[in-house]
N, C-alpha and C positions, 0 to 999 in steps of 0.2 A: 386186844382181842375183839373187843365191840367195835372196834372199824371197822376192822377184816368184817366180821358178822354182818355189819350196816351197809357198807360197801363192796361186797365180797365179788359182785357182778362187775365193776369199775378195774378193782384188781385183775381180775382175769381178761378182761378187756383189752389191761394195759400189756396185760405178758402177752396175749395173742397179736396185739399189733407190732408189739417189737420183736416180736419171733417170726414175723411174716413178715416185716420191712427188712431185719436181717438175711433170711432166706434168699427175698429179692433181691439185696444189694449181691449177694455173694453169688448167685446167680447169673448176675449181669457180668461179673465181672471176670466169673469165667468161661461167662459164653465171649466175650470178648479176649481175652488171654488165650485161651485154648484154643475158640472157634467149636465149643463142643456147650451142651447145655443138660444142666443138670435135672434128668427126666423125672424125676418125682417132685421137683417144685412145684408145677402147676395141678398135679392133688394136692399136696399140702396146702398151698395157699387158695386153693377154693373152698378146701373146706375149712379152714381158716376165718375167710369170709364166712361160711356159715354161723360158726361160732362167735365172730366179732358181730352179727344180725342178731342172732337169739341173747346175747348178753348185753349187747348193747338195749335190746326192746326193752329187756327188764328194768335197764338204769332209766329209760323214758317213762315205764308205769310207778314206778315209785316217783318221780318228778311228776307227771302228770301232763308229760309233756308230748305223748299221741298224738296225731293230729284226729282233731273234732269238730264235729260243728255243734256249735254252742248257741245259737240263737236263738232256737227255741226253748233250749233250757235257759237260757238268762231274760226269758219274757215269762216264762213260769211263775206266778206266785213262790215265795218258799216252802209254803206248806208240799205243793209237787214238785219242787224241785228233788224233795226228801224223795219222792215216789219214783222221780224219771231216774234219780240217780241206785236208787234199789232198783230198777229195771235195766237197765245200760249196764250197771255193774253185775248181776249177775246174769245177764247172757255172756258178756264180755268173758267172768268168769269159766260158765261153760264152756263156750267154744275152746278159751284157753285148755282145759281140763281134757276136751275130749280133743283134740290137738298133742296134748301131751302121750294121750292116752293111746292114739294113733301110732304116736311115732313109735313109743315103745312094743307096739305090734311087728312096727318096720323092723326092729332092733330083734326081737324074737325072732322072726321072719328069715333074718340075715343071718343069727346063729344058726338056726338049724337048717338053713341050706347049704350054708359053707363058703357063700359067697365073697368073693376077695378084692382088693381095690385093683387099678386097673393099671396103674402104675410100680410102687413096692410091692404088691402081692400079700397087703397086709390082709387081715380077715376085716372087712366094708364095717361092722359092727364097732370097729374102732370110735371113726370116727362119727356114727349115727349116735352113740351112749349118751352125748350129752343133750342132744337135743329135744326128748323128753323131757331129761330135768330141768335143759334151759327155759321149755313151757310152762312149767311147773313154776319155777323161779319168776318167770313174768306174773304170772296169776298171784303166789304171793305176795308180790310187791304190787299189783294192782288193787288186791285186797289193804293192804297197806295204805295206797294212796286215798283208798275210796273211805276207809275208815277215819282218816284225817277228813276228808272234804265232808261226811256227817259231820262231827265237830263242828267243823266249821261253819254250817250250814243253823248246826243248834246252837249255836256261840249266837250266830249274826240275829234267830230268832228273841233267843232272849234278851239280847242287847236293843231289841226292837218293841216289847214286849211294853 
């Protein structure tokens, strides 16, 4: 259960790309058999890609693996590295937050309009649901990473001390 937990974002990762490489293969292969193509693949598989973008970001802030520029935080004393990384990290956070907090307006938005996808005619809401949480999900595992790289930051102080 602590995988799934630890790794919950990598899991879902993994089913979205095999359920959208699947789609694609069988897709292909009856637009080639038939000469006919299956019209709701390309909603599915874009929003698919949205999903594999938002789950994947997350499995990059717990890694720490964003792209940054770090230069001037590694000429930093450590005394401010402690201070840049409490500033970077929590605008990072809000943005995250209100990002989240956006989409879930979008997601509101699309309930009470009634608005439907453009292909199955599903209610748009479907597929918007996770994307809130998948911002959510990112922030707390960037909280996550940031609370590891203090540590580390007070390890490397005292070790120097």
């Amino acid at each position: 259960m602590t995988f799934i937990l630890r790794n919950a974002e990598m899991v879902a990762c993994a089913i979205i790309f095999l359920a959208m490489t699947t789609l694609g293969f069988v897709n292909v292969v009856v637009r080639y058999t038939t000469s006919y193509s299956l019209a709701a693949s390309e909603e599915l598989l874009t929003n698919g890609f949205l999903l594999l973008t938002i789950f994947g970001a997350a499995v990059a802030a717990r890694r720490g693996e964003h792209l940054a520029v770090t230069l001037f935080y590694e000429l930093l004393p450590r005394g401010l590295r402690k201070l840049a990384l409490l500033l970077s990290g929590g605008l990072s956070l809000l943005l995250l937050l209100l990002s989240a907090w956006f989409c879930l307006e979008l997601v509101q938005n699309q309930l009470s309009s009634g608005i439907r996808s453009y292909a199955l005619q599903v209610p748009a809401w479907y597929y918007s649901i996770a994307v809130p949480f998948g911002f959510f999900l990112i922030a707390v595992r960037l909280a996550q990473h940031l609370v590891d790289e203090w540590r580390a930051l007070t390890k490397a102080e005292r070790g120097h001390v």
